[in-house]
N, C-alpha and C positions, 0 to 999 in steps of 0.2 A: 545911443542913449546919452553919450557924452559928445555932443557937437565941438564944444572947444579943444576938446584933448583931440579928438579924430575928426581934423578939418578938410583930410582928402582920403583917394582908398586909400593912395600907399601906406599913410599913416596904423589903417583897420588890416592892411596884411601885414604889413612889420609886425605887429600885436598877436595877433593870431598865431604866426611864427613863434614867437615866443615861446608859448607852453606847447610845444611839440619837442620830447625830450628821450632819448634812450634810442638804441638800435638802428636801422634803418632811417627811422623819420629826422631823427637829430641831422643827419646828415645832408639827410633832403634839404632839411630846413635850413641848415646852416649856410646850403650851396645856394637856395632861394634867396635868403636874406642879404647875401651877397650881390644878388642878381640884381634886388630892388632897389637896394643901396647906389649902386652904380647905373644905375636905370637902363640895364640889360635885361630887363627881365620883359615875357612877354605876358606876364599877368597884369592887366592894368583893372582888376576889378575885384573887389570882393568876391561878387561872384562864379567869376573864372578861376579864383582860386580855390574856390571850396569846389569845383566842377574836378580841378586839375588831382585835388585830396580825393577825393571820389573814385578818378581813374587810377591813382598811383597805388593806395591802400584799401580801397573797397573790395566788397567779393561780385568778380563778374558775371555772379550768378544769382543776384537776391531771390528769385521766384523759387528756384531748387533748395536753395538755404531753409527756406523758410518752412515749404512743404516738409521737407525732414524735420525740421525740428518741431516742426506740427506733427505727425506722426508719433513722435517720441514724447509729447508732453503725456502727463498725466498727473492726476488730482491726488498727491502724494499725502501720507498722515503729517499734520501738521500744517496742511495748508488750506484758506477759507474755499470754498467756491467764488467768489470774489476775486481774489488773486488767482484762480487757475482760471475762469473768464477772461479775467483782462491781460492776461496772457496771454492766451488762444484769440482773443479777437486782432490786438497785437500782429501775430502770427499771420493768421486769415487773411488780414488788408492787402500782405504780400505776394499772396497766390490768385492763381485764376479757380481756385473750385468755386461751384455752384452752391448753393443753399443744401442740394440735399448730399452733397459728399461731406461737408461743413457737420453738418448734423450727425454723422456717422461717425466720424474723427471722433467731433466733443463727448458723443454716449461713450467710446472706446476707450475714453481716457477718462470715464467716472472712479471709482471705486466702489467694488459689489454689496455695499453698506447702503448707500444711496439710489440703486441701481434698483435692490430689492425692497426696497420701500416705494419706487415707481411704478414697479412694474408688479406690486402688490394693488394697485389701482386703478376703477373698474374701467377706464381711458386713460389712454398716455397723452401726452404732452403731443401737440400738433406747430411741427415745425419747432425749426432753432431758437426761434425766441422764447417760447415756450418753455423749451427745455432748461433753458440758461433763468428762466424766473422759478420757475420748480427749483431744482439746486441750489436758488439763492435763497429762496424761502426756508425749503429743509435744513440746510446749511445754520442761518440765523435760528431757526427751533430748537437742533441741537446745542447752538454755542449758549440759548438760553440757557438748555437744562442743564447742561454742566455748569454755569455760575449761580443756578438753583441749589444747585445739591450741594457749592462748594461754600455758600452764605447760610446752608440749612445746617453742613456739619455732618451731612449722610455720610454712614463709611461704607466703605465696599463692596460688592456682594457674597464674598466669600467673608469679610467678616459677620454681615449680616446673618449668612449662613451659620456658619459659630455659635452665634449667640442664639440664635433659636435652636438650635440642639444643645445647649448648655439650659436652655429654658427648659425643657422637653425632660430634665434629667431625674432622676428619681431621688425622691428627696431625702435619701440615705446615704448617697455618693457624694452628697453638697458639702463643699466645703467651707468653714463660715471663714471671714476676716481676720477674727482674733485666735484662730488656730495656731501652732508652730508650723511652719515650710513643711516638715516632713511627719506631720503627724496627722492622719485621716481618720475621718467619721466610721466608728463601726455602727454596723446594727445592732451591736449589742450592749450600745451607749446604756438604756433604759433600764439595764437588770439591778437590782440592786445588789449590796454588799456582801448580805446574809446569804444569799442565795452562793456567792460565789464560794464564799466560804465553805457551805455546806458541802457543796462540792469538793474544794480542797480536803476536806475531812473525812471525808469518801475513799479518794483514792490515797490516802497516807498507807493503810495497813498493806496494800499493793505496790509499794516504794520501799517500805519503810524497814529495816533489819528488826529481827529479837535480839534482845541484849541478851538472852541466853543461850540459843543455839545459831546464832548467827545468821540465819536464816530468813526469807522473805515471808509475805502472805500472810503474817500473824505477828501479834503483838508479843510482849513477854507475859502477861498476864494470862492469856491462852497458851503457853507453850507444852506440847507435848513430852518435851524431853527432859530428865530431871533436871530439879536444881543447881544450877552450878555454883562452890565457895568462890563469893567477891574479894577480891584480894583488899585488905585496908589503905589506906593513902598511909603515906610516911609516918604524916604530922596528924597526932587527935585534933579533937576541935576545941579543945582546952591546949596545946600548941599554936595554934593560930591564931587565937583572943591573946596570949604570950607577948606573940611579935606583933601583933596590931599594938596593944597598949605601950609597949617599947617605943613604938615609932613613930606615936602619938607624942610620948614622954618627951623623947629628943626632938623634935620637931618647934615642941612649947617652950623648949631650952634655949632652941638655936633664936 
């Protein structure tokens, strides 16, 4: 592509040398570049030298490479049908199978997501080609719906789920917004005040002692037992109007 800079080979293998760096190859490269230099060397072509790359660092087995790691691919989560195609076709070019061992590989390496939506249909896919335009089509369905649901804002299905059993719930357990954290709906929001009370009123004489015989179940106004003499307080009640007025008195002083 650059005639004036690379006006002969030796020029395009000096260059090529170059970016071969690290391990092994540096070394190669460094003993070739030497070779060139001093015009010892017996690569006089480009393409003898990428022949010579080939035999020195190549694997002398591409067709066995290939078929293993054909064997070993598969259509991992997170990867299109698309990229595991041109993978596998990739792959394929290097081997000698035939169309219908090709075919068997590719089914082997689907995931049973895609497999079971195939083979939910009333004919399958006839031949490789087939098969590789199914996967491409289902493939592109899927990556629609999931940019469907994720520009619609759908959540989950276990949130989903959620929320219709929170729908479903009876409408005594509901909790409204403006409630406290830890404070719940009873059902017996609705009664009113009176009613509670009455009840309060009820059970006081089943609490409550006599102030005369100390005793439960009964008031003092019902009690059985006689009268008993109420000790006086210290102070009369003309004592204590005494010291109130005192302390009114001082207070209007201070």
């Amino acid at each position: 592509m650059q005639a004036d800079t690379f006006a002969d080979e030796r020029m395009k293998i000096l260059y090529a040398l170059s970016f071969m760096h690290g391990g092994t190859a540096q070394v190669w490269a460094a003993n070739e570049t030497m070779a060139v230099i001093t015009g010892t060397s017996q690569m006089q072509t480009l393409d003898i030298f990428l022949e010579n790359i080939e035999k020195t660092f190549g694997n002398p087995d591409w067709a066995w490479m290939a078929r293993m790691q054909l064997h070993e691919l598969k259509m991992t989560p997170g990867t299109t049908a698309e990229d595991y195609t041109t993978r596998f076709e990739m792959l394929a070019g290097r081997t000698s199978f035939n169309d219908a061992a090709l075919k068997d590989i590719y089914i082997r390496g689907l995931p049973n997501l895609i497999l079971q939506k195939i083979f939910a249909q009333v004919t399958l896919p006839n031949g490789l080609t087939a098969w590789k335009t199914v996967v491409r089509n289902l493939d592109r369905l899927h990556q629609s719906l999931v940019e469907l649901k994720q520009s619609t804002g759908q959540t989950n299905p276990s949130v989903r789920h959620t929320s219709q059993m929170v729908g479903h719930a009876k409408p005594q357990a509901a909790i409204t917004t403006n409630q406290s954290p830890h404070v719940t709906a009873s059902p017996q929001a609705s009664d009113s005040a009176t009613s509670m009370d009455v009840d309060l009123q009820k059970a006081q004489p089943k609490t409550r002692k006599c102030y005369n015989c100390q005793k439960i179940r009964h008031l003092v106004n019902n009690c059985p037992e006689p009268r008993k003499q109420r000790v006086r307080n210290e102070f009369s009640e003309r004592d204590i109007l005494d010291i109130i007025a005192k302390a009114v008195a001082t207070a209007l002083n201070d």
